[in-house]
C-alpha positions as CSV (number, residue, x, y, z in Angstrom):
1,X,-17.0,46.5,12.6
2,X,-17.0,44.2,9.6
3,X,-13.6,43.7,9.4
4,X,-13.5,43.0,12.5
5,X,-16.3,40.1,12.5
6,X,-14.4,38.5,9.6
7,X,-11.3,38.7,11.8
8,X,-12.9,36.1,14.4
9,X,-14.7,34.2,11.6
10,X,-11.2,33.5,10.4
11,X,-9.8,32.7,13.3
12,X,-12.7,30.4,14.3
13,X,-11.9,28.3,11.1
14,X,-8.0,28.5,12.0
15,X,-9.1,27.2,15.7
16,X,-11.6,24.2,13.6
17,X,-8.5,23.7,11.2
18,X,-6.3,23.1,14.3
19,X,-8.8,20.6,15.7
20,X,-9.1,18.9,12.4
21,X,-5.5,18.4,12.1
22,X,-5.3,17.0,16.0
23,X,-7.9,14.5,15.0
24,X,-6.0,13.0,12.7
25,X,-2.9,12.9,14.7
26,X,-5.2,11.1,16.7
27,X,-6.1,8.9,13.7
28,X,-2.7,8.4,12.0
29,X,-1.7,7.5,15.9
30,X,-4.5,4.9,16.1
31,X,-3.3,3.1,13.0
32,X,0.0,2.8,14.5
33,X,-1.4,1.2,17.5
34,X,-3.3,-1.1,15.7
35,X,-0.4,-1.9,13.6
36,X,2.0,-2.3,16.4
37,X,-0.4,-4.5,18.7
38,X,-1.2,-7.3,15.3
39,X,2.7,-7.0,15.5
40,X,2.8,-8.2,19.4
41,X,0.2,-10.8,18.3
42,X,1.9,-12.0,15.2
43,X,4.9,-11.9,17.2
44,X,3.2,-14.6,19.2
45,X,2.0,-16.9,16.5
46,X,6.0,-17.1,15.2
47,X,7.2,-18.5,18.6
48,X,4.5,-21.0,18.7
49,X,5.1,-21.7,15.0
50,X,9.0,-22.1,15.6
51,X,8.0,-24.3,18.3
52,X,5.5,-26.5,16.1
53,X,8.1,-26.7,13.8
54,X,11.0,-27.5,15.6
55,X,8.5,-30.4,17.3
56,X,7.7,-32.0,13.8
57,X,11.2,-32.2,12.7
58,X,11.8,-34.7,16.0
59,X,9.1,-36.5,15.5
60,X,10.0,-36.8,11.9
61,X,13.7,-37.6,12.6
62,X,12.0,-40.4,15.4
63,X,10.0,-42.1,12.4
64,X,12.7,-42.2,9.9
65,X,15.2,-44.2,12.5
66,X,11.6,-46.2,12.8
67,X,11.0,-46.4,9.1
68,X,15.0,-47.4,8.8
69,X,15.0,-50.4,11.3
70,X,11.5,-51.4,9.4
71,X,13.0,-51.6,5.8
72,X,16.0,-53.8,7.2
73,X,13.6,-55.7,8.8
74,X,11.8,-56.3,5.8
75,X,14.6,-57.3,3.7
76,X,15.2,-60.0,6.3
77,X,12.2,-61.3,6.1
78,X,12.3,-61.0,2.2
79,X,16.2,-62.4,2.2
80,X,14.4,-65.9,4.5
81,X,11.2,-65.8,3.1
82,X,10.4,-69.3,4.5
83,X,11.4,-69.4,7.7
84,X,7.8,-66.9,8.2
85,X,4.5,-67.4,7.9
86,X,2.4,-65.1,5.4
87,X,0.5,-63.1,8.4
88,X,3.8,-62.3,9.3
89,X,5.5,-61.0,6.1
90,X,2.1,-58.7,5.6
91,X,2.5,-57.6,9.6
92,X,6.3,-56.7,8.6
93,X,5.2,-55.2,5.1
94,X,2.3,-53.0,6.4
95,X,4.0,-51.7,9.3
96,X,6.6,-50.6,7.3
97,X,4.4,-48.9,4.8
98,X,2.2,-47.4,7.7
99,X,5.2,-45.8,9.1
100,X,6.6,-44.4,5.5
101,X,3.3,-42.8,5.0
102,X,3.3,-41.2,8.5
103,X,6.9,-40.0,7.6
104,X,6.2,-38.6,4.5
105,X,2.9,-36.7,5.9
106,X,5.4,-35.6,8.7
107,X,7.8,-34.2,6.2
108,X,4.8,-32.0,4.6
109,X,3.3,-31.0,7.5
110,X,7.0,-30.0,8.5
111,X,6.8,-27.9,5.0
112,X,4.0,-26.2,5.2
113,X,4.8,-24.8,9.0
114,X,8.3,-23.4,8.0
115,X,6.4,-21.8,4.9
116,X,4.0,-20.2,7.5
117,X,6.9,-19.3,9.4
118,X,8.4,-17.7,6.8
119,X,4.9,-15.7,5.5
120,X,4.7,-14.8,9.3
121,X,8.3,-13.0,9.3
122,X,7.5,-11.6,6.2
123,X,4.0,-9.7,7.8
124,X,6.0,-9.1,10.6
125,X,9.0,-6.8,8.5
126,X,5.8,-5.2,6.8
127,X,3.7,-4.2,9.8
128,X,7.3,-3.1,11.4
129,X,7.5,-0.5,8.2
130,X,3.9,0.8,9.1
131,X,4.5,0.8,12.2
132,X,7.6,3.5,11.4
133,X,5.7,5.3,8.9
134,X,3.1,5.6,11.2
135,X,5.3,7.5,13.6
136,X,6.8,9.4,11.1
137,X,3.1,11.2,9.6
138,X,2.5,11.8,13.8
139,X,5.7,13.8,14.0
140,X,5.1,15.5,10.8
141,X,1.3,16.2,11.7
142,X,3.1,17.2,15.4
143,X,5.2,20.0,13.5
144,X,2.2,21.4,11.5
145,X,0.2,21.6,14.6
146,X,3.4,23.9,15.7
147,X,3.5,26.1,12.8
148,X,-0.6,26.4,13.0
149,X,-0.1,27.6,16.8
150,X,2.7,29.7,16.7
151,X,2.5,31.2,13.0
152,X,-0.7,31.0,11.3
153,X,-3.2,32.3,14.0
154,X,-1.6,35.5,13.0
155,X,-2.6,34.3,9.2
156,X,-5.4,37.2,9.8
157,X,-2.8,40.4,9.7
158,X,-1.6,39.4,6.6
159,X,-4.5,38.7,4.3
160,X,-6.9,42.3,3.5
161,X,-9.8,41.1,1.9
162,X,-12.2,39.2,4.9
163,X,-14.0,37.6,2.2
164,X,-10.5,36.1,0.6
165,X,-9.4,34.7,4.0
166,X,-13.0,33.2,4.9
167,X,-12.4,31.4,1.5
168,X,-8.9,30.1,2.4
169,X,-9.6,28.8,5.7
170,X,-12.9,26.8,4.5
171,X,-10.9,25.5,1.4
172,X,-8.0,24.1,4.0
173,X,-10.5,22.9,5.9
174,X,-12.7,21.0,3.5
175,X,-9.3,19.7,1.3
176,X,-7.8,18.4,5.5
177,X,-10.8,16.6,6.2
178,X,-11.4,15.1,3.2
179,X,-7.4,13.8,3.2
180,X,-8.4,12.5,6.1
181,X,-11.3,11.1,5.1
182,X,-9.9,9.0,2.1
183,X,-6.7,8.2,4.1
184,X,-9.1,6.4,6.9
185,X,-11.0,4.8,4.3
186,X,-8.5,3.2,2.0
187,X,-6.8,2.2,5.2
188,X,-9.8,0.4,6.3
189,X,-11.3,-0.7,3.3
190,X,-7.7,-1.6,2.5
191,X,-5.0,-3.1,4.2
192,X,-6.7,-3.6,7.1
193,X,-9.6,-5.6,5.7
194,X,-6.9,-8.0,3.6
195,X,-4.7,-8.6,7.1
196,X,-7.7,-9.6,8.7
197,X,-8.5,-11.9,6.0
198,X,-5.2,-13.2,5.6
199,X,-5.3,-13.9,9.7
200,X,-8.3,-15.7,9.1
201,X,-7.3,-17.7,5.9
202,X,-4.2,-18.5,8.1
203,X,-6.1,-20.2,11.0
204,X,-8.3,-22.0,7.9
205,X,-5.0,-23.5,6.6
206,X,-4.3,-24.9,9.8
207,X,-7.7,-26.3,9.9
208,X,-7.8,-27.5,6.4
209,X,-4.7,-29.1,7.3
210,X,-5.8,-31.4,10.3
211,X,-9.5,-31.8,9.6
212,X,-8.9,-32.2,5.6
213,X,-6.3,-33.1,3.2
214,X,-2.2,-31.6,3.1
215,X,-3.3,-30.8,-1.2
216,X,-6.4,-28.7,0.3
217,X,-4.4,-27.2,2.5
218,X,-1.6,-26.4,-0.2
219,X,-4.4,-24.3,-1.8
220,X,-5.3,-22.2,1.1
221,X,-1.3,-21.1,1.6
222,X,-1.4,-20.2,-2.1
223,X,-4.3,-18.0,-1.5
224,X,-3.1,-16.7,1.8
225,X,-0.2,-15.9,-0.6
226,X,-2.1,-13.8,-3.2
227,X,-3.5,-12.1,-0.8
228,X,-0.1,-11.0,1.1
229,X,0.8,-9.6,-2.0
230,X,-2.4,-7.9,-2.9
231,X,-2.2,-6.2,0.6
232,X,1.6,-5.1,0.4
233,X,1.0,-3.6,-3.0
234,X,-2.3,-1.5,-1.5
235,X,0.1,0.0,1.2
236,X,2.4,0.6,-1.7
237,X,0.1,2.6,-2.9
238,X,-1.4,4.3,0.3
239,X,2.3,5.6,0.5
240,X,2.7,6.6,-2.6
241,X,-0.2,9.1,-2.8
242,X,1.2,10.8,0.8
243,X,4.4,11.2,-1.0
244,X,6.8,9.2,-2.6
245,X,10.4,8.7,-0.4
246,X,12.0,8.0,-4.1
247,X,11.5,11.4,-5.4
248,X,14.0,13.0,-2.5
249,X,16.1,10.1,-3.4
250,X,15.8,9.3,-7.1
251,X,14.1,12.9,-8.5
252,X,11.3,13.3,-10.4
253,X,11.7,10.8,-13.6
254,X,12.7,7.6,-12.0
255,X,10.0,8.1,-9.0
256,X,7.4,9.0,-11.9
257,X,8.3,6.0,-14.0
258,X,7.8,3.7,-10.7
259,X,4.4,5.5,-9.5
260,X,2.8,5.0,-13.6
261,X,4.1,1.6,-13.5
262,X,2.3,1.3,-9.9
263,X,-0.8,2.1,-11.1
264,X,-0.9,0.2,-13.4
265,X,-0.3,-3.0,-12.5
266,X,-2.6,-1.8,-9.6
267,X,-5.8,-1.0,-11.6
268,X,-4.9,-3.1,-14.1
269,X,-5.1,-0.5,-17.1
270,X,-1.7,0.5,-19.7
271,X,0.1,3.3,-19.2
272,X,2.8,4.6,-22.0
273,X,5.8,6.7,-20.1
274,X,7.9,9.1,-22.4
275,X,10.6,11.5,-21.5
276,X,11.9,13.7,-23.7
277,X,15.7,15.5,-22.9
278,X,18.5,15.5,-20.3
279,X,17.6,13.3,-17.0
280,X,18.3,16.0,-14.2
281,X,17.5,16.8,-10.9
282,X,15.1,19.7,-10.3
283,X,14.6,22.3,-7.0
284,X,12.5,20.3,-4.5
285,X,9.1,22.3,-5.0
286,X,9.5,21.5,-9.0
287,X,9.9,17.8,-8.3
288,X,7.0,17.6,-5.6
289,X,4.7,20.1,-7.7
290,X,5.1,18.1,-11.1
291,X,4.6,14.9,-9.7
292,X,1.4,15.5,-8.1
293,X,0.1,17.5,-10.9
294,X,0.8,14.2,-12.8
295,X,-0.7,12.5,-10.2
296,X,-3.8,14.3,-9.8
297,X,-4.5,13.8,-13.8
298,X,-3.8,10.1,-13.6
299,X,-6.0,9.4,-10.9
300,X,-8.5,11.6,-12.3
301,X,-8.3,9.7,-15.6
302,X,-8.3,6.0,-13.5
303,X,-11.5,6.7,-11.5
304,X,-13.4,9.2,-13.1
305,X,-12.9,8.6,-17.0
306,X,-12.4,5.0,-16.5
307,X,-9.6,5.2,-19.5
308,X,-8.0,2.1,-20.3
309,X,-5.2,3.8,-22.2
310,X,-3.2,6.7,-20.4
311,X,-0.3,8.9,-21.9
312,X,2.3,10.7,-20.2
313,X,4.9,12.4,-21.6
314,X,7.6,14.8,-20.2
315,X,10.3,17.0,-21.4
316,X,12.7,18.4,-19.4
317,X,14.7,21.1,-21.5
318,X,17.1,23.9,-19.5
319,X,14.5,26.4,-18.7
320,X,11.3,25.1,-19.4
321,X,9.3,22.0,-18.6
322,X,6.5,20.6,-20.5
323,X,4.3,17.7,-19.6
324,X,1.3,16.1,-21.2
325,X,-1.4,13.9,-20.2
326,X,-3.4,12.3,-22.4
327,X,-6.3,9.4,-21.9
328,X,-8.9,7.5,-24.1
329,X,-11.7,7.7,-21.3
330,X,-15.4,9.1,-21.6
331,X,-14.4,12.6,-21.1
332,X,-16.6,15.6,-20.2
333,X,-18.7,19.0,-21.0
334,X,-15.9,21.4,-20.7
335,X,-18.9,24.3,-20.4
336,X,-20.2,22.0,-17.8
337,X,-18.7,23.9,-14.5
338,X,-18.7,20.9,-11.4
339,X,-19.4,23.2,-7.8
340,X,-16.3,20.9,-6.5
341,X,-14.1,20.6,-8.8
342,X,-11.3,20.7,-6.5
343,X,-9.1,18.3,-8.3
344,X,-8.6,21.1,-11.2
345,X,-8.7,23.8,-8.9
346,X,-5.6,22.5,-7.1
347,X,-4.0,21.6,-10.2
348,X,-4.4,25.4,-11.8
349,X,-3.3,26.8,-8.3
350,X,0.3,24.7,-8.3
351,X,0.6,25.7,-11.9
352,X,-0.1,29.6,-11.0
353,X,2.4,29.3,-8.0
354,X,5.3,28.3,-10.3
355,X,4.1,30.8,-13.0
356,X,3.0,28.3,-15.6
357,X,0.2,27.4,-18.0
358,X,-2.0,24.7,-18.0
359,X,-4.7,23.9,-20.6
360,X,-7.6,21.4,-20.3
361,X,-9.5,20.1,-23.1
362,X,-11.9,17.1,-23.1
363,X,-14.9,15.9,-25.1
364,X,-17.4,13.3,-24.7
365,X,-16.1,9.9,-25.9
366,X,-13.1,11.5,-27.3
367,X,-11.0,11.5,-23.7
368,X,-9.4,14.2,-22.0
369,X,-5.8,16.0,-22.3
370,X,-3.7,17.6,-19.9
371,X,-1.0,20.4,-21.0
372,X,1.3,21.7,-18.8
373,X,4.3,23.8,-19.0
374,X,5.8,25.8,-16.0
375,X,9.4,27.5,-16.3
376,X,12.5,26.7,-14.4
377,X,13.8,29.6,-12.8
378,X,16.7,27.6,-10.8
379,X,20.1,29.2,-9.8
């Protein structure tokens, strides 16, 4: 009878993991769409800002034949100075300095619109890659969803103890939503937020431009600028931490040189690379297990010991691997147990499913280290 209550409990939190995972299908999707609409609307404000453009260089072209015809006609007048009154010679001069002013104003205003034009296109190839990526994580999420329905409802048969499978389902739960969770948040709180800025520092600079000066409005595109690149390198990141397309392409090294280096122009702090023996390619679980127990520490170390100084050294010998993780932060009570310690509880259970070691040890202002070694059984 027990057993056969846990049975259903499981396979209520199988149905609730299943919903979980549709919702953010439903979210990843959502992204997408918003992505792909500020494409259609971007899309939009580059035709109009061709057509500004191509307008300004005619009427530009218009005032230099004007500004030409001017100068001649000032040198006549200069050539037979007396043959014209004073009121005239200032009509001829001012006019043609009027018109060189209005020419050069034309020229800059013909500058900053094909630099906009060009920022625009440059937005445009970005929001086209999340747009993609997008559609990639729904087909992905659309193949778990599969494997949930067909395979793992029968989850149930396999595992004995009822206790042990409550446990697993309620862990895969909790660790979904809260993926979720921080993927919709730095989403919002990230890219999202800075596009909307940069759309509204845009229409500023086009303000700024009519209403105030061209060197005010120089300023805003340099900001505008900053801020393009403060967004591109957030979705860098975003990416990153769902999984890095370099390590299928590069392996482990190369992709874990480019993540530290990531970081830490991103939070600002130094990180110190070493490896140690042969560069080589590793099985695929090795690669993607290493790099996100490195991960996992280096994040840990960014936001919770708020080091300024992070280690990381690997080395990669025939049948063993040995990494270390070392930073200056705050560190913690090591008898101290934390109720969601889920980070390390991840981090031993990779290490355990390659039949490894890892060893923690951290004190209080003394900073925390990370050892790991896990043996390559490879054919």
């Amino acid at each position: 009878m027990t057993k056969k209550a846990d049975e259903i409990t499981l396979d209520h939190i199988i149905t609730e993991m299943i919903e979980t995972v549709e919702n953010s299908k439903d979210e990843v999707y959502f992204i997408g769409e918003e992505s792909r609409q500020e494409y259609e609307q971007l899309q939009n404000e580059l035709e109009e800002t061709k057509r500004k453009v191509i307008q300004v260089i005619e009427e530009g072209d218009d005032l230099e034949q004007k500004v030409r015809f001017s100068r001649i006609r000032l040198s006549e007048v200069s050539k037979h100075f007396d043959n014209f009154s004073e009121k005239e010679i200032r009509e001829v001069y001012d006019q043609t300095h009027s018109m060189q002013t209005e020419l050069k104003m034309k020229r800059e205003k013909e500058k900053n619109l094909r630099e906009k034009r060009d920022e625009i296109e440059r937005r445009l190839k970005n929001l086209e890659q999340t747009v993609k990526r997008a559609e990639g994580l729904v087909s992905r999420i659309s193949v778990v969803l599969n494997y949930l329905n067909d395979d793992f409802k029968h989850v149930s048969e396999v595992l004995q103890d009822a206790q042990q499978k409550q446990e697993f389902g309620l862990q895969i739960i909790e660790a979904q939503e809260e993926e979720r969770r921080r993927l919709s948040r730095e989403m919002h709180d990230g890219p999202a937020q800075m596009l909307a800025n940069i759309l509204l520092r845009s229409e500023l600079v086009d303000r700024t431009f009519r209403e105030r000066s061209v060197e005010e409005a120089v300023q805003e595109m340099k900001s505008v600028k900053k801020m393009v690149h403060s967004s591109l390198s957030e979705v860098r990141r975003i990416i990153y931490d769902l999984r890095p397309m370099a390590l299928d392409d590069l392996g482990l090294v190369p992709t874990m040189k480019k993540y530290l280096a990531t970081v830490e122009d991103y939070n600002k702090i130094k990180i110190e690379f070493k490896s140690i023996g042969e560069e080589q390619r590793l099985d695929s679980k090795y690669e993607v297990a290493l790099f996100r127990l490195v991960q996992e520490s280096v994040q840990n170390a960014v936001k919770h010991a708020e080091a300024s100084l992070i280690q990381v050294k690997m080395d990669i010998k025939d049948c063993t691997v040995v990494i270390v993780i070392k930073d200056n932060g705050k560190g913690f009570n090591m008898n101290q147990r934390r109720d969601k310690s889920f980070g390390i509880i991840g981090m031993k259970e990779r290490v355990e499913m390659l039949d490894g070691e890892i060893e923690i040890n951290s004190k209080i202002d003394k900073g925390t280290s990370v050892l790991i070694k896990v043996p390559l059984n490879q054919e």
